[in-house]
C-alpha positions as CSV (number, residue, x, y, z in Angstrom):
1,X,-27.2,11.9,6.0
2,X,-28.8,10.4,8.9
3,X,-31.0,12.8,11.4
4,X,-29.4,10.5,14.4
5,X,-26.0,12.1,13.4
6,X,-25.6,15.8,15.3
7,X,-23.2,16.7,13.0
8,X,-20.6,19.4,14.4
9,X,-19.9,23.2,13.2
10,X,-17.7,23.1,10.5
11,X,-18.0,19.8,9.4
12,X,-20.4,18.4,5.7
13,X,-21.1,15.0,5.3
14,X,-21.2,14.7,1.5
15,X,-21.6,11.1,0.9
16,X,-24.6,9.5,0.4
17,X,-26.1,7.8,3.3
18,X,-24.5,4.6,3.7
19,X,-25.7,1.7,5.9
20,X,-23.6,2.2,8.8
21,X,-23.2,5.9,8.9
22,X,-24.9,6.3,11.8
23,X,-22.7,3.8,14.2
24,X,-19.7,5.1,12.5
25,X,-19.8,8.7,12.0
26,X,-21.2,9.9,15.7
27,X,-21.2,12.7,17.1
28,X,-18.1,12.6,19.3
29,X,-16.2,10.9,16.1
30,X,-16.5,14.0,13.8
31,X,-15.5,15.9,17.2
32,X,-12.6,14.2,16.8
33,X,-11.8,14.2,13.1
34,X,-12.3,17.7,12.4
35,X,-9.4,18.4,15.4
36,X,-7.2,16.1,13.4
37,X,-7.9,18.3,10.5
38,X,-7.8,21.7,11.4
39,X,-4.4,20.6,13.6
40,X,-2.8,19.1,11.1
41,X,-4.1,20.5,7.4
42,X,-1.7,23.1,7.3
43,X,1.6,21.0,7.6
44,X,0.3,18.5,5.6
45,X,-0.5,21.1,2.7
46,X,3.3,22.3,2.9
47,X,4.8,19.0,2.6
48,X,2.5,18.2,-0.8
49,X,4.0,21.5,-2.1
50,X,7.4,20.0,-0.7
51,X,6.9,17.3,-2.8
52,X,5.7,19.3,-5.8
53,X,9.2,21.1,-5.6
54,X,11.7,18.0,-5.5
55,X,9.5,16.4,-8.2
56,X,10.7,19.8,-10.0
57,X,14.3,19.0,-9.2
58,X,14.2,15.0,-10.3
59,X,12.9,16.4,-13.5
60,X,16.0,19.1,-14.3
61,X,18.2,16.2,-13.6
62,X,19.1,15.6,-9.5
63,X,19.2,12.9,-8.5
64,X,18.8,11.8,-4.7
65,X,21.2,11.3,-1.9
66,X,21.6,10.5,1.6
67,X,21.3,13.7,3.8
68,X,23.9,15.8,4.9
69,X,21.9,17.5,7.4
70,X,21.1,14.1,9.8
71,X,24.0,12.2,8.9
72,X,24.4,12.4,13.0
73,X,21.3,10.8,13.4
74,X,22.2,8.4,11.0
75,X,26.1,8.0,13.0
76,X,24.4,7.7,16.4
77,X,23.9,4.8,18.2
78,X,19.9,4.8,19.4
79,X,16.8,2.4,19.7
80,X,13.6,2.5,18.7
81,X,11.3,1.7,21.9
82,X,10.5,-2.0,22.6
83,X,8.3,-3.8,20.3
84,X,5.2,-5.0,21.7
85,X,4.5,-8.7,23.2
86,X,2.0,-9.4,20.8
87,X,4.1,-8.4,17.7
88,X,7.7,-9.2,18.4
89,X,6.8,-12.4,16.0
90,X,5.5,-11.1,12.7
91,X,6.7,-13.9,10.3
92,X,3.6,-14.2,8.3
93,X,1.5,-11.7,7.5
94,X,-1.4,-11.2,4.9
95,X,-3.2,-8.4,3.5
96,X,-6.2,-7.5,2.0
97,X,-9.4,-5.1,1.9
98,X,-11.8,-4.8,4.3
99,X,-15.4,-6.1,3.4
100,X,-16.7,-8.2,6.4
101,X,-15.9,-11.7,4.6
102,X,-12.6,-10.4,3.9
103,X,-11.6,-9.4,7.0
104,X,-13.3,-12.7,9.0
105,X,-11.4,-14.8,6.5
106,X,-7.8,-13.0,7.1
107,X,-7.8,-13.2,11.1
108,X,-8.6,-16.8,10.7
109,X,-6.0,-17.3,8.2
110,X,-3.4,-18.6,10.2
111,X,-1.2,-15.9,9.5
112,X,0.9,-13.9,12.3
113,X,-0.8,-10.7,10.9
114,X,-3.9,-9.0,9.0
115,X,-3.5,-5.5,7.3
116,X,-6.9,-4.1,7.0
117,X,-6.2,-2.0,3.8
118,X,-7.8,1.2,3.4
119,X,-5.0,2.0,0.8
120,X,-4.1,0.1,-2.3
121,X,-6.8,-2.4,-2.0
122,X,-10.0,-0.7,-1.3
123,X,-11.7,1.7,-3.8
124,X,-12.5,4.4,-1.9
125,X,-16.2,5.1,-2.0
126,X,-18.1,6.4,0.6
127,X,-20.0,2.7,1.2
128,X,-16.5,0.8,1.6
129,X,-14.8,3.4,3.8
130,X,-18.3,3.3,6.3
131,X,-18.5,-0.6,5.9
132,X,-15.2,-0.8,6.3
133,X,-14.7,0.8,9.7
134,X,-18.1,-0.9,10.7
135,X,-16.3,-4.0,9.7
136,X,-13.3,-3.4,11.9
137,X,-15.1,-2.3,14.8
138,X,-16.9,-5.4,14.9
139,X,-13.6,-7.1,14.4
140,X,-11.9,-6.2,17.5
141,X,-14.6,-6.8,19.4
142,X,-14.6,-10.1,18.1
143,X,-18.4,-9.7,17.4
144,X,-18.1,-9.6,13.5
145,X,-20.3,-12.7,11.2
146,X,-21.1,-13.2,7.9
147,X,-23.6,-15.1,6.1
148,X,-22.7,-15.9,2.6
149,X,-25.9,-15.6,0.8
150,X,-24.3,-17.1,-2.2
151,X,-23.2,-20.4,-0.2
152,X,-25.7,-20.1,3.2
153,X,-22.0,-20.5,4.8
154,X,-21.7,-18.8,8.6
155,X,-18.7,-17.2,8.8
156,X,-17.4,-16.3,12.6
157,X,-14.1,-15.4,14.4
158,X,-11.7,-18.5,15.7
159,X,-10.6,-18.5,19.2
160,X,-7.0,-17.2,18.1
161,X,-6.7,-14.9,15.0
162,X,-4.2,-13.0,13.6
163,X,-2.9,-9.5,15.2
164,X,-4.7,-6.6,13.1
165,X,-2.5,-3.5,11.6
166,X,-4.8,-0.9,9.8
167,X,-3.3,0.9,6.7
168,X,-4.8,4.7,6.1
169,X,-4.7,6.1,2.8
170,X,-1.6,8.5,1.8
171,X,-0.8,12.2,2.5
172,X,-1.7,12.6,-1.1
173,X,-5.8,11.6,-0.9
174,X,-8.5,13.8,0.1
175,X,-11.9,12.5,1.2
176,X,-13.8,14.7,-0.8
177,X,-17.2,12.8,1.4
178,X,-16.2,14.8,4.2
179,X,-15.3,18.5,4.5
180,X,-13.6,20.8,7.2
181,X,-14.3,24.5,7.0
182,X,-15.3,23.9,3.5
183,X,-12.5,21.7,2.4
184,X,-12.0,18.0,1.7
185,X,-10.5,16.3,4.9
186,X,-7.1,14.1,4.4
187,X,-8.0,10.6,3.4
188,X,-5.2,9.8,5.8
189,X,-6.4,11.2,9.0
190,X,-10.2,9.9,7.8
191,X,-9.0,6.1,7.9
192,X,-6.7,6.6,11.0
193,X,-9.2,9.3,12.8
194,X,-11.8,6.7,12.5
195,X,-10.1,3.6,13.3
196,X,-8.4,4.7,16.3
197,X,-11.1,6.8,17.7
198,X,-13.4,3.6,17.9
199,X,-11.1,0.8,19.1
200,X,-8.1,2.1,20.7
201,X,-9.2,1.8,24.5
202,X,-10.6,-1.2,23.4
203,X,-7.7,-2.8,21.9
204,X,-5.4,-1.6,25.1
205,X,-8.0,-3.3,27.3
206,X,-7.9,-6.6,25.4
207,X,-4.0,-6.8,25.5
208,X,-2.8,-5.6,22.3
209,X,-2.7,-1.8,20.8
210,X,-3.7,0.0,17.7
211,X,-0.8,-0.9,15.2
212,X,-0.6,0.8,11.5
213,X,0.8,0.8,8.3
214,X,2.0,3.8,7.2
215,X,2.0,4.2,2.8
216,X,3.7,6.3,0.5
217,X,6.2,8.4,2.6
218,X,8.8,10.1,0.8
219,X,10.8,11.5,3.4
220,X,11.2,11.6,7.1
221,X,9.4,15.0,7.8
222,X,6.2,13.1,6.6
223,X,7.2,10.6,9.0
224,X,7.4,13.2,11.5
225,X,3.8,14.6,10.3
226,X,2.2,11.2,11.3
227,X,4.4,10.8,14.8
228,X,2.6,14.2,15.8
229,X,-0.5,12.9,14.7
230,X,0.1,9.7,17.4
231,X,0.9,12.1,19.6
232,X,-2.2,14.3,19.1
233,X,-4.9,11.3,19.2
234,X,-3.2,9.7,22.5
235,X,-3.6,12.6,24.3
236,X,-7.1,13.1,23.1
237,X,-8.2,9.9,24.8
238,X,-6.2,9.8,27.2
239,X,-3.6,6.9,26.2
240,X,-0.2,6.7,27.0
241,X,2.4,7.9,24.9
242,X,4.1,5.2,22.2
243,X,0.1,3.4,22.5
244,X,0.3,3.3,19.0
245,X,2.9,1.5,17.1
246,X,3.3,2.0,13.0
247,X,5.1,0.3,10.3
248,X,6.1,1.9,7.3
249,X,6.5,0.9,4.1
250,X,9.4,2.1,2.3
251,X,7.8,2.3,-0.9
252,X,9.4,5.0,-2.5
253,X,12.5,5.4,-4.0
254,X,13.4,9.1,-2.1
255,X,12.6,7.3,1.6
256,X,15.1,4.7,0.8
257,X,17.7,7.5,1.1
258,X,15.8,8.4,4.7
259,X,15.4,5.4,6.6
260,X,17.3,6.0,9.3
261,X,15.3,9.2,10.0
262,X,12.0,7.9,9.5
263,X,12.8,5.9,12.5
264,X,14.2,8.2,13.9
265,X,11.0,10.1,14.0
266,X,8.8,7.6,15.1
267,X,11.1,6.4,17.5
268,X,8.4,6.5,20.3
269,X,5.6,4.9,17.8
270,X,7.8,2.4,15.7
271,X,7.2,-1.5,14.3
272,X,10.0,-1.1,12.0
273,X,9.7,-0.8,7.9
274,X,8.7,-2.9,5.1
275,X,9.7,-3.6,1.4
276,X,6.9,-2.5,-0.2
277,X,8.2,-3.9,-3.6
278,X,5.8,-3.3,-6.3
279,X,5.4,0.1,-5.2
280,X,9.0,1.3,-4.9
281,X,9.8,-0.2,-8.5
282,X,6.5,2.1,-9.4
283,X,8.4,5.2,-7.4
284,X,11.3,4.6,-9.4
285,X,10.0,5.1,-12.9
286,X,8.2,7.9,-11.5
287,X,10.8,10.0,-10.3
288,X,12.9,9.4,-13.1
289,X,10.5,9.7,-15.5
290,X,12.2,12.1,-17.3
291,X,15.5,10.7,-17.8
292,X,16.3,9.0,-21.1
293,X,18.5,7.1,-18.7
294,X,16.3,5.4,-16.5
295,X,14.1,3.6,-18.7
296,X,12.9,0.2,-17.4
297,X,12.6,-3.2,-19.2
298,X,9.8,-5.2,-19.1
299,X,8.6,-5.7,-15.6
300,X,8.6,-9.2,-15.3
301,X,11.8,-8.9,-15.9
302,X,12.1,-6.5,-12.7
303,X,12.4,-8.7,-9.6
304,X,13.7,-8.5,-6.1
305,X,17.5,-9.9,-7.6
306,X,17.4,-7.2,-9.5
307,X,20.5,-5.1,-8.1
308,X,18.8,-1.7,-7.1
309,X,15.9,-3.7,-5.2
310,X,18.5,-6.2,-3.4
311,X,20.4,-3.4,-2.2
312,X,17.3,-1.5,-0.9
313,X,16.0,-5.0,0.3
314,X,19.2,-5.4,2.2
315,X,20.0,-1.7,3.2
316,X,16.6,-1.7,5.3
317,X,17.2,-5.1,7.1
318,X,20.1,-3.7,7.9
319,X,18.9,0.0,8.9
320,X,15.9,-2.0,10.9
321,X,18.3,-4.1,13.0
322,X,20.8,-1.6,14.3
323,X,17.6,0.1,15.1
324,X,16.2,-2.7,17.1
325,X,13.4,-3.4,14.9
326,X,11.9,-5.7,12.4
327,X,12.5,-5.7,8.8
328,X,9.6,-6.9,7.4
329,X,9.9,-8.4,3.5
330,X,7.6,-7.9,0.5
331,X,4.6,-9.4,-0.8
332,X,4.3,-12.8,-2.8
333,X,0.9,-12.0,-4.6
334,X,0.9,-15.4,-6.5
335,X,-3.0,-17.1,-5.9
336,X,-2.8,-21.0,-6.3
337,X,-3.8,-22.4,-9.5
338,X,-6.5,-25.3,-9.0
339,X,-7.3,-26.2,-12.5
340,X,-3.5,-26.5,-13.6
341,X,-0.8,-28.8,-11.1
342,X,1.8,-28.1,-13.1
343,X,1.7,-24.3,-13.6
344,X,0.9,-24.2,-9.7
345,X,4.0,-26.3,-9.1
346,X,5.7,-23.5,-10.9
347,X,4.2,-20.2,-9.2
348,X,4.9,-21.9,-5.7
349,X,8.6,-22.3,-6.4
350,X,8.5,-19.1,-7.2
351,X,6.9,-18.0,-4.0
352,X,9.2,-20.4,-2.2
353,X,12.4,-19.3,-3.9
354,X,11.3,-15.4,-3.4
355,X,10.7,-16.0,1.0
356,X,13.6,-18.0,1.4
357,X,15.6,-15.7,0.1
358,X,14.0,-13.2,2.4
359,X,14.4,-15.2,5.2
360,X,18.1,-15.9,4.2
361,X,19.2,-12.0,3.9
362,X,17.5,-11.5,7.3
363,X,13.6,-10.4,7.2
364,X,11.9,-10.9,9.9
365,X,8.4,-11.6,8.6
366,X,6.8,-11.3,5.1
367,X,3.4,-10.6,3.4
368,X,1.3,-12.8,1.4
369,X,-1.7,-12.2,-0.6
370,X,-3.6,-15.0,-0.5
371,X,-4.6,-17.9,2.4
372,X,-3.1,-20.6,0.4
373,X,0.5,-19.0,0.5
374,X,0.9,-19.1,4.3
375,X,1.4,-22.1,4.9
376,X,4.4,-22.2,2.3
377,X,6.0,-19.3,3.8
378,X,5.8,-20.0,7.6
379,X,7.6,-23.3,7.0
380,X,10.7,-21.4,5.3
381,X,10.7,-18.5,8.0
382,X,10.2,-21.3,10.6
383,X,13.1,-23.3,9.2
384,X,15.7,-20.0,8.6
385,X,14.5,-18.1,11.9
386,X,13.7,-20.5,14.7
387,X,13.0,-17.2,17.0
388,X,10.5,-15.0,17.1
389,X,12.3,-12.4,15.1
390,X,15.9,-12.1,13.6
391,X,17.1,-8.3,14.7
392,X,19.9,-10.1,16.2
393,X,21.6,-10.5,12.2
394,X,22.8,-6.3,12.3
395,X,24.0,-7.2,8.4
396,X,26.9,-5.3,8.9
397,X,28.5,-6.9,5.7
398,X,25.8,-4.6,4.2
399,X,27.2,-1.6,2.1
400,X,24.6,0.0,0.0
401,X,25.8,3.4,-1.9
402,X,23.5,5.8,-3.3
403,X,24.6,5.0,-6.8
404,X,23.4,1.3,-5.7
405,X,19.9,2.3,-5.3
406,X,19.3,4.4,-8.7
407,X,21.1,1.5,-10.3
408,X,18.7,0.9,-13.6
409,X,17.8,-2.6,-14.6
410,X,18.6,-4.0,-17.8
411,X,16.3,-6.1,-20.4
412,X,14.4,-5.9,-22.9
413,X,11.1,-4.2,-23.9
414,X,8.7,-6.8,-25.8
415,X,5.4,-6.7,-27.3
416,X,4.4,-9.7,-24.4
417,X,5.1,-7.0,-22.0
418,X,3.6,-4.1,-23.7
419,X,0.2,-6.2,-24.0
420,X,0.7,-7.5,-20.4
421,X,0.9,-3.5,-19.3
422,X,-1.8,-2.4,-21.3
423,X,-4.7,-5.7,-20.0
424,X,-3.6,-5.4,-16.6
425,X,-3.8,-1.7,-16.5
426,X,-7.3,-2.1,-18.2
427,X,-8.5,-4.8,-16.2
428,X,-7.9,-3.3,-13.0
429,X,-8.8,-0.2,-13.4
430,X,-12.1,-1.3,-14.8
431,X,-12.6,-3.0,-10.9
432,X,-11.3,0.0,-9.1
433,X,-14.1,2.0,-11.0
434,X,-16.6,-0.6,-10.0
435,X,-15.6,-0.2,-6.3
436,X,-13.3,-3.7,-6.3
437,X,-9.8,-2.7,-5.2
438,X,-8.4,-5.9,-5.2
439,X,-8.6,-8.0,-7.6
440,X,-7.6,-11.7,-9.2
441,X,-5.8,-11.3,-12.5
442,X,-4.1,-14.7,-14.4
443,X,-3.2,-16.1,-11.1
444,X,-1.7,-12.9,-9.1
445,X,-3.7,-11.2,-6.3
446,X,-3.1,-7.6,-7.6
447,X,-3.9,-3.9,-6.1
448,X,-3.3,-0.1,-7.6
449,X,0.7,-0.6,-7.3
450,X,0.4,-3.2,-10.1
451,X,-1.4,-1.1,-12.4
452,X,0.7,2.0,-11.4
453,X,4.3,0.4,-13.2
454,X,1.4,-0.7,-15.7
455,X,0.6,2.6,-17.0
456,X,4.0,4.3,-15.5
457,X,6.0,1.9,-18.3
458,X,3.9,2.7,-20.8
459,X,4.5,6.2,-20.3
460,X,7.7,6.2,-19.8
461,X,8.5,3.9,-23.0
462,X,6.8,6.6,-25.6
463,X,8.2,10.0,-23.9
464,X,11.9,8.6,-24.5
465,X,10.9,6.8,-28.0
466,X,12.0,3.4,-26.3
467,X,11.7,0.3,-28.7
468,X,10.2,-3.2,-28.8
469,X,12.7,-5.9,-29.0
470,X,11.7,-6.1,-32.6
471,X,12.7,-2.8,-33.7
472,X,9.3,-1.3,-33.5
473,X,8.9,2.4,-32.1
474,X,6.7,2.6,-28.8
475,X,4.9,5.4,-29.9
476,X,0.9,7.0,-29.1
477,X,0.0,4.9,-32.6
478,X,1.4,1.7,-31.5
479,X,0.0,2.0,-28.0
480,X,-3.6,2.9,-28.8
481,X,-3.4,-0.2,-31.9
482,X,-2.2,-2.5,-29.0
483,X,-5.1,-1.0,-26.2
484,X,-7.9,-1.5,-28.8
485,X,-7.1,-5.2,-29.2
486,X,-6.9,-5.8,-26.0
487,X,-9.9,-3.9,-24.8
488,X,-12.1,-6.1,-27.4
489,X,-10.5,-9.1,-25.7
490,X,-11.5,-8.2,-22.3
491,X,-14.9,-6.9,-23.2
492,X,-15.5,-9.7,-25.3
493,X,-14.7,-12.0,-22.2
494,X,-17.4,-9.7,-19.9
495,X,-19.9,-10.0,-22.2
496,X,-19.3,-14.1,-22.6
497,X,-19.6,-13.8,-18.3
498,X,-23.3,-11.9,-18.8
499,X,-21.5,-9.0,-16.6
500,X,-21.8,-5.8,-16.7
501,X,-18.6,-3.5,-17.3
502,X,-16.3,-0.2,-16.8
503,X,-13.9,-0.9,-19.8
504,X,-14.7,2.4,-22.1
505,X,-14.6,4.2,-19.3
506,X,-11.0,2.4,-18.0
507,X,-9.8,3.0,-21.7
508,X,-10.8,6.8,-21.5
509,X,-8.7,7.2,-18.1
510,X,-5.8,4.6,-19.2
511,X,-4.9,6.7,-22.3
512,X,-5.4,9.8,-20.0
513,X,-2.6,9.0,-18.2
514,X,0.0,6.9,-20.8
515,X,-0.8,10.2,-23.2
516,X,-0.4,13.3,-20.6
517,X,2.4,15.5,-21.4
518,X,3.5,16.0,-17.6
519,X,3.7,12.3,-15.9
520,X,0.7,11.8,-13.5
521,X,1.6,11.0,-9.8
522,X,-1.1,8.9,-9.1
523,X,-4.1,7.3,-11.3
524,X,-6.5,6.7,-8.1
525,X,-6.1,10.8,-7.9
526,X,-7.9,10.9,-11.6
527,X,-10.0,7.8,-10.7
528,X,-11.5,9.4,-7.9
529,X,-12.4,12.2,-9.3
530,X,-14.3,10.0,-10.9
531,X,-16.2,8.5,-8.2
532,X,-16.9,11.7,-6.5
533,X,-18.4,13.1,-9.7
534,X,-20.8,10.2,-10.3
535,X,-21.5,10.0,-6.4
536,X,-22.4,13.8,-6.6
């Protein structure tokens, strides 16, 4: 820790000093964060033993409906407030972490949108949370460059970029870096505290307002947690209230049954929902985990036609549009293959096929993972939704059932998929540990949801004795043959590159969580433990 931070009573800076700390974490900023904390720390630890106690339930066998107890919120005929100028358009929108190049590169993009991601794609170490907000200070202040000291390239802002959203971490993550009378702060509240405390008055003043992503909610009283938070930070510095406006993704399978009431909550601080695909297929193997019932097939074979995500797909345009609202669509995380025309021909039908239907059913707006996709997917929204936005389609030819969205896939289980689960689970963990949360792997653009259904499968396949498509028994034997090939393949490939690597200790934390006798919620929970221990 710096001496130029006066750091207040109450609050530990744990993390090593990082380059930035001093512009980031002043004085008044830890002021501020530590009020979010001490407000807020004791509804948010209720509603993670909430969780603790309908993850109980889903185990002995319920299984989730829609909720008796708002159905009249659900009947009643309300609107979320106006959407913003600046965002009623939203067809295009990319994501991605938040290193400076990164973030310089995204505004440019061409797309309608950036998502800064403080979630999913970012490893959460103490140097890419400081950098980070650095970063995005520097951003809206249009200030931000880069000099690539690989390629002596100057990287600057254009004259028109895209409209920045911010995504926090989930309810779920602590940032053990900084504590609060002795405890870790929420990871949430750290990303949004931060963010919002430094930029915005001076995203007001500029014409536009601080706009957020909201991960990982399972039901609308965490919804309601965050709308209180808005409510707290506005009046701190003085802003109006509904400043902020916040999209959430509907990334799990128990908000799918809430979304209606999520926006009902944020009614005051609401830009609509989002499919947050690879997550909510995640969700669903988790919360069913124990059901014999419920296992999944490969999950390549697992895609947006599949009937339990077209019905969610559909059930939210639908719920966004009554509502006023966009309905924002899911991420294409295809990168474009330079070396091979024909198998990039292929992926880009794919991407194609994938946003028109979006744009067909009524989205308003999808997400891409790469530059090279936007282009692809503004012409289809441009060509299905010559307006800004689509809320007039209210989809009332929509009728989803609950037994339509715990509808299980069918397929088959294969030793291609099995292998896929295993390297892809290995490979990205062994980034995440290196501080990469993003990362290319064989031509997709993939973050923690990917290697979440990775390890979830895998998991999921042994405890109910699930078999390959060739008769063999998915069992801890099979599972740990399978890993050691594949971790000699990909170590073998890192030592070819002359790089140094994480696999052993990826391995360690992969079998960890495929071999634990209670399914594990989360494997950046584990992996950050991690982190903090080597940091320490």
């Amino acid at each position: 820790m710096t001496e130029a931070i006066r750091v207040p009573k109450g609050v530990e800076i744990c993390g090593a000093a990082a380059p930035e700390q001093e512009r980031v974490l002043t004085t008044a900023a830890l002021v501020f964060l530590a009020a979010l904390e001490r407000e807020f720390r004791p509804v948010l630890h209720r509603l993670m033993v909430h969780r603790e106690t309908i993850r109980e339930r889903l185990a002995a066998g319920w299984k989730p409906e829609f909720l008796t107890e708002t159905q009249a919120i659900r009947d009643a005929d309300w609107r979320v407030a106006p959407i913003p100028r600046d965002i009623q358009d939203r067809r295009t929108e990319i994501t991605g972490p938040v290193d400076r190049k990164m973030v310089i590169n995204a505004l440019n993009s061409g797309a309608s949108v950036y998502m800064a991601d403080f979630e999913d794609a970012s490893t959460p170490t103490w140097a890419n949370l400081i950098d980070g907000q650095a970063n995005l200070i520097d951003a809206v202040r249009r200030t931000i460059t880069f000099d690539d000291p690989d390629t002596g390239r100057h990287y600057r802002l254009n004259d028109r970029t895209a409209v920045l959203f911010v995504r926090p971490r989930g309810w779920h993550l602590p940032e053990h870096h900084l504590l609060v009378d002795g405890e870790p702060m929420s990871g949430a509240l750290f990303d949004f505290g931060l963010f919002f405390f430094h930029n915005a008055a001076e995203l007001v003043a500029t014409g536009t307002a601080p706009y957020f992503y909201l991960p990982k909610i399972e039901n609308h009283l965490e919804a309601r947690l965050w709308n209180e938070v808005f409510v707290h930070a506005q009046a701190a510095l003085d802003l109006p209230n509904g400043t902020v406006r916040a999209t959430v993704l509907i990334e799990t399978i128990l908000a799918a049954f809430e979304m209606d009431e999520i926006l009902w909550e944020l009614r005051d601080h609401s830009a609509g929902l989002n499919c947050g695909r690879w997550d909510y297929i995640f969700s669903f193997i988790k919360k069913f985990a124990e059901d014999p019932g419920a296992v999944m097939p490969d999950r390549a074979q697992v895609t947006m036609t599949s009937h339990f995500l077209r019905s969610y797909s559909q059930l939210l345009i639908k719920t966004c549009h009554r509502r006023e609202v966009h309905a924002m669509g899911g991420m294409a995380a295809q990168i474009p293959i330079r070396d091979d025309s024909a198998a990039n021909a292929e992926a880009m039908e794919k991407v194609q096929a994938d946003k028109r239907r979006e744009a067909t059913d009524g989205h308003d707006g999808t997400w891409v993972a790469h530059p090279g996709l936007i282009a692809i997917a503004k012409e289809i929204f441009d060509s299905e939704m010559p307006r800004p936005n689509q809320i007039e389609r209210k989809r009332q030819d929509v009728q989803v059932s609950a037994s339509d969205l715990v509808n299980v896939p069918s397929g088959t289980i294969t030793e291609s998929g099995l292998r896929q689960n295993v390297n892809v689970g290995l490979g990205y963990i062994e980034a995440w540990l290196r501080g990469i949360g993003c990362v290319p792997l064989y031509n997709l653009m993939e973050d923690a949801a990917t290697a979440e259904i990775c390890r979830a499968q895998l998991w999921q396949w042994m405890r109910h004795g699930a078999s390959l498509s060739d008769g063999r028994l998915i069992d801890a034997e099979l599972c740990r043959g399978v890993l050691r090939e594949e971790l000699n393949k990909l170590q073998r490939a890192a030592a070819e590159a002359g790089r140094e690597a994480r696999y052993e200790d990826a391995a360690r934390l992969f079998v960890e969580l495929v071999e634990a006798p209670v399914f594990p919620e989360f494997l950046t929970v584990p992996a950050y433990k991690i982190l903090t221990a080597e940091g320490r």
